[in-house]
C-alpha positions as CSV (number, residue, x, y, z in Angstrom):
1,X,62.6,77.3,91.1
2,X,61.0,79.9,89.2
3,X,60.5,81.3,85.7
4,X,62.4,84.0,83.9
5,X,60.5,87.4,83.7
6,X,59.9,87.5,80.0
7,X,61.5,84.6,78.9
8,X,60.8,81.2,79.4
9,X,62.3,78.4,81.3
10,X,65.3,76.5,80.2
11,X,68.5,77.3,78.3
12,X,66.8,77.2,75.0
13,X,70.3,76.5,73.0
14,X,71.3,73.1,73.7
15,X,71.2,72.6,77.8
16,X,73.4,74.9,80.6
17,X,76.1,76.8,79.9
18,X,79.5,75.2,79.0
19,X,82.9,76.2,81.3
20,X,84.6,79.2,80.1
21,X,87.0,77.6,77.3
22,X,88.2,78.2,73.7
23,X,84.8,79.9,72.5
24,X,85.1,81.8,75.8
25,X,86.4,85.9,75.6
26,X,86.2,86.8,79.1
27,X,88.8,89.6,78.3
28,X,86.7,91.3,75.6
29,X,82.9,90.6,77.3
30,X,81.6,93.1,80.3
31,X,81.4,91.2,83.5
32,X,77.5,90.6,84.0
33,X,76.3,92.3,87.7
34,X,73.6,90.6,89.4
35,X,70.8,92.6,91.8
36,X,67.6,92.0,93.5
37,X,64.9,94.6,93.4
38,X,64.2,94.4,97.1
39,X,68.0,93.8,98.1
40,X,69.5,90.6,99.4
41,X,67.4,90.5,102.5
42,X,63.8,88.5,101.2
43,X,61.0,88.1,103.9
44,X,59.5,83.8,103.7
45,X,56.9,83.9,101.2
46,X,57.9,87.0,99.8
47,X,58.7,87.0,95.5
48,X,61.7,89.1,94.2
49,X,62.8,89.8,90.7
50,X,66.6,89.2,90.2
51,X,67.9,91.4,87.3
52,X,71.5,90.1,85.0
53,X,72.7,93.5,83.0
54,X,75.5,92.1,80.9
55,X,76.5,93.1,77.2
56,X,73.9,94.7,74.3
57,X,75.1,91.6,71.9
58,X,73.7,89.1,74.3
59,X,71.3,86.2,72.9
60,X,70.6,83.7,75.9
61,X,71.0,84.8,79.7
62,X,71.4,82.1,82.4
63,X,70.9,82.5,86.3
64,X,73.1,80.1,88.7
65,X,72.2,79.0,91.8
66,X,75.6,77.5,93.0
67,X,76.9,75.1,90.5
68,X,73.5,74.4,89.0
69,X,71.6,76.4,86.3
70,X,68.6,77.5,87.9
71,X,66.5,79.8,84.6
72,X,67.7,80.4,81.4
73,X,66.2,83.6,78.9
74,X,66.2,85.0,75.9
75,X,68.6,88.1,76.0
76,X,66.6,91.3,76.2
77,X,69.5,93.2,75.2
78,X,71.6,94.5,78.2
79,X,69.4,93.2,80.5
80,X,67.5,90.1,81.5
81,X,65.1,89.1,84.6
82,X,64.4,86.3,86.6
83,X,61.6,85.8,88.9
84,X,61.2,83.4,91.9
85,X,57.8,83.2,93.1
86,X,58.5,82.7,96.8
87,X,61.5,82.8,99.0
88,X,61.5,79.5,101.1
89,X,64.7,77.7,102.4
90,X,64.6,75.8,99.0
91,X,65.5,78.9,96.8
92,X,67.6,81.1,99.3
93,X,71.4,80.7,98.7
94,X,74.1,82.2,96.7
95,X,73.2,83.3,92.3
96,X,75.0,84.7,89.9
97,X,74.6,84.8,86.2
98,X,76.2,84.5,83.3
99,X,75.0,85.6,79.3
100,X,75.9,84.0,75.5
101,X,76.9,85.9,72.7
102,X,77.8,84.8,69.2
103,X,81.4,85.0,70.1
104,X,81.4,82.9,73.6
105,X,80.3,83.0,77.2
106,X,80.9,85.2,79.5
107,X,82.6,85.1,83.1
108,X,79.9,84.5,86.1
109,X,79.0,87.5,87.7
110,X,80.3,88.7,91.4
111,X,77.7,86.5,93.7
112,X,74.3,87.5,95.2
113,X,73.7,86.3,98.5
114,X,70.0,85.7,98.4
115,X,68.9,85.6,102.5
116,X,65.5,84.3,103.8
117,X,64.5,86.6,106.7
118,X,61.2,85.1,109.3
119,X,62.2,81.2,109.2
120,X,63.3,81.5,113.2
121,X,61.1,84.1,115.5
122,X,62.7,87.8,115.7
123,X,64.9,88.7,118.3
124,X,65.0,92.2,120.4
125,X,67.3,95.0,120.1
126,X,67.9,97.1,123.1
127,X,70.3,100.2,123.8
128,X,72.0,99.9,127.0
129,X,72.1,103.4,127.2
130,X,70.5,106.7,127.0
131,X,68.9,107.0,123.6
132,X,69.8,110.4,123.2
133,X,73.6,111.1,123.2
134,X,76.1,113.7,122.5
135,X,78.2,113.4,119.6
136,X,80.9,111.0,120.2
137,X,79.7,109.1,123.0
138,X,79.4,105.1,122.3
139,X,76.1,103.3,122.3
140,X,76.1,99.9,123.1
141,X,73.2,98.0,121.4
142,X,71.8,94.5,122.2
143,X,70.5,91.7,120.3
144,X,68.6,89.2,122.3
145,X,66.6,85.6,121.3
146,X,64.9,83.3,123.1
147,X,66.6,81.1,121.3
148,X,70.6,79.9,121.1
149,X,72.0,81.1,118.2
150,X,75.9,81.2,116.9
151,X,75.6,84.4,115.1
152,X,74.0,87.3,115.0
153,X,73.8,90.5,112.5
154,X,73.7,94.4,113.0
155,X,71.8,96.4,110.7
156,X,71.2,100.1,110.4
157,X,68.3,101.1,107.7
158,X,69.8,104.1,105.4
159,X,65.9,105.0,103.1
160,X,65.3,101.9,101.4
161,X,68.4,100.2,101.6
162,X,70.3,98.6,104.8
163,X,74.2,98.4,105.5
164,X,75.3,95.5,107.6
165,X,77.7,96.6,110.2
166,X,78.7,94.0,112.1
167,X,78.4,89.9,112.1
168,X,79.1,89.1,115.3
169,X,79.9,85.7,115.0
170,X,80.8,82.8,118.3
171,X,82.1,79.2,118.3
172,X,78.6,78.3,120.4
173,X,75.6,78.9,121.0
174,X,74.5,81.9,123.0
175,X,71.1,84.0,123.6
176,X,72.3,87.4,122.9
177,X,75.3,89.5,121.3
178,X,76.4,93.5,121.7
179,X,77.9,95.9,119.6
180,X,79.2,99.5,119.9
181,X,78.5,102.4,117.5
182,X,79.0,106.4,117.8
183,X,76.0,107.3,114.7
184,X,72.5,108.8,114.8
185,X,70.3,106.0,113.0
186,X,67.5,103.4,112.9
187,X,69.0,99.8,113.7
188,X,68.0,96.4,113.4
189,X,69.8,92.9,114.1
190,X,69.1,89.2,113.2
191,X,70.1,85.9,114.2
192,X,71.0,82.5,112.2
193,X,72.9,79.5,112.8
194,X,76.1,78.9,110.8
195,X,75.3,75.7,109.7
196,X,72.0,77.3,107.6
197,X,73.8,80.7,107.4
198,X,70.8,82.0,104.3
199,X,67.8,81.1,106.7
200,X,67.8,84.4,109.0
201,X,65.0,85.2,112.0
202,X,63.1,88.0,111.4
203,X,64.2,91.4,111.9
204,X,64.0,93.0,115.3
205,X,61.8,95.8,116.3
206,X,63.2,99.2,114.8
207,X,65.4,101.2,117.3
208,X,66.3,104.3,116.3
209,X,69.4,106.1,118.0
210,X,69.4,110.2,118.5
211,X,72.7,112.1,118.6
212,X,72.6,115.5,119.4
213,X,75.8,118.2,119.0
214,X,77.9,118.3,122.1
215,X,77.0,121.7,124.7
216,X,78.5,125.0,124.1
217,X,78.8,127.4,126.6
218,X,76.3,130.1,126.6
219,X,77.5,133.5,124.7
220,X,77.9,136.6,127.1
221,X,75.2,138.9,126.0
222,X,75.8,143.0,126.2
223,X,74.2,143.1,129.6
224,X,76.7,140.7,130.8
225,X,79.8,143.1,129.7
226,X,77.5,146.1,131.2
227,X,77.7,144.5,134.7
228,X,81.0,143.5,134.4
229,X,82.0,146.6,133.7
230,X,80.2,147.9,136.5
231,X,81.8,146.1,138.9
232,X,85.2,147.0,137.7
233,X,84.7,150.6,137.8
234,X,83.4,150.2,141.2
235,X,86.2,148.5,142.4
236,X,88.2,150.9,140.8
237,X,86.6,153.3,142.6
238,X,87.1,152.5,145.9
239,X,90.8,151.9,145.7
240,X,91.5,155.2,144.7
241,X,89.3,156.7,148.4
242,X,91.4,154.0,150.0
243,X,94.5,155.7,148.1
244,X,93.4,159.4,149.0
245,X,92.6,158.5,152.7
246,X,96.0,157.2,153.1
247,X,97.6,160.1,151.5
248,X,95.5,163.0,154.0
249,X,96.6,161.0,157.0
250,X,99.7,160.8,155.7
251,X,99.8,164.8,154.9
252,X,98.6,165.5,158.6
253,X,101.4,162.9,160.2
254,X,104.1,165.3,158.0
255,X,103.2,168.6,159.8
256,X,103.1,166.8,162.8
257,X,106.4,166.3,162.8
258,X,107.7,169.6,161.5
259,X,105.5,171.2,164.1
């Protein structure tokens, strides 16, 4: 399965680690976390260092796969790290890991889904609409196989790290799945079967997704105003000769009548 980084292989101190019991102090230890250097998401073939930070007083750390002890090492302190050689469909699934100290065990670690990304061929991502959008407006992205798949993953790359947002999953088997999203960002999807749900395809082609700030109108610039004005003075203007021609002909109809 792999040796510890460091260490060596086996617990070391008797076998694998007893259940939490008597010589267990959950309540006083720090709950061990559990990482991968690359992330969760391992290409076939590929090797990734898993690291257990746990508690300074540590003496033996122990890596679970499952139910079943997988490494044991020598505490390093707060840390200890575990190597597996090559991700295959043997060795993806879900860890954690637990440390020893003088006083007891400590609880297991939140999981660490370990996936295997390439074992099916990569699907295609499309956007079914314009690439570039205004803020606001919903892009519709689309994962397609060759292949019938059950579920299928969104992914959107933020620097070296990726944030799933949506499992899409179906109760049968189907060539291709959508999803909606209103963000600017580079995207990626996979597809798996439930039934093997840590043996992935390989990622999609990168589609990146441009949003751009919605239209303004255009500010009225001084020359604008300057012919505006104009054109109001103008008008202004003429109604007062249309007022003084009314008032002469009205001036000459009065002597008219007196005359």
């Amino acid at each position: 399965m792999g040796v510890p980084v460091g260490g060596e292989t086996g617990d070391g101190e008797g076998g694998p680690p007893r259940p939490l019991g008597s010589d267990s102090l959950p309540e006083t230890f720090l709950r061990p976390t559990l990482k991968a250097d690359s992330g969760p998401l391992i290409p076939k073939g590929t090797p990734v260092i898993l690291r257990c930070k746990g508690h300074p007083g540590a003496t033996w750390y122990y890596l679970m796969m499952g139910e079943t002890q997988s490494q044991g090492a020598v505490g390093a302190g707060m840390e200890a790290n575990f190597l597996i050689p090559s991700m295959t469909k043997d060795t993806a699934g879900s860890y954690h890991c637990l440390y020893k100290t003088q006083s007891g065990i400590s609880e297991p670690s939140e999981p660490l889904e370990l996936v295997m990304t390439g074992f099916y061929d990569k699907p295609s991502l499309l956007v079914l609409s314009i690439q570039k959008v205004v803020e606001g407006q919903r892009v519709i992205l689309s994962c397609h196989s060759e292949q019938l798949f059950d579920r299928f993953t969104f992914y959107e790359e933020k620097g070296v790290n990726t944030s799933r947002l949506q499992k899409v999953l179906f109760g049968t088997n189907i060539t291709s799945a959508s999803m909606t999203t209103t963000k600017e960002g580079t995207y990626r999807c996979y597809s798996f079967h439930s039934r093997y749900p840590y043996l992935w395809s390989a990622s999609s082609d990168p589609v990146e997704v441009r949003v751009s700030a919605s239209p303004s109108p255009p500010d009225a610039t001084p020359q604008d105003y300057t012919v505006s004005n104009l054109i109001c003075l103008s008008l202004a203007g003429l109604v007062l000769i249309i007022l003084g021609v009314l008032l002469v002909e009205a001036w000459y109809s009065w002597r008219a009548l007196l005359a």
